[in-house]
C-alpha positions, 0 to 999 in steps of 0.5 A: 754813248747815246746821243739825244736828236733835239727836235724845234719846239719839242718837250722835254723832262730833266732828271728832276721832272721839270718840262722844257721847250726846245727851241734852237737859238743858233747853228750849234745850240739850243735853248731850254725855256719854261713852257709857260714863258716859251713863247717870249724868247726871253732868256734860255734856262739852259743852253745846250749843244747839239747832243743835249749837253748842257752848256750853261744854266740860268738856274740851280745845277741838277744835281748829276745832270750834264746831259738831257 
């Protein structure tokens, strides 16, 4: 299975077409933020490992979504 390469600050759409900014918040994990709140670092709205899969969410489950 392919994999996704997170890039720092990058964008990125999920299955629903909302649009994050990547952000890495540790060795092994990465932040999905709201690219109007970014900037803030406040809360991620998803967390994910280093092949894009979704750790955990903030917000409502995508719906057949485990991976960006």
């Amino acid at each position: 299975m392919p994999t996704t390469k997170l890039r720092e600050r990058g964008i990125y759409a999920l299955p629903d077409k909302r649009e994050f900014i990547v952000r890495q918040s540790g060795r092994d994990e990465y932040g999905l933020y709201l690219p109007k709140t970014w900037k803030k670092l406040e809360f991620a709205e998803y967390r994910l490992n280093t092949e894009g899969r979704i750790l955990e969410s903030r917000v409502r489950p995508l719906a057949g979504a485990s991976k960006i």
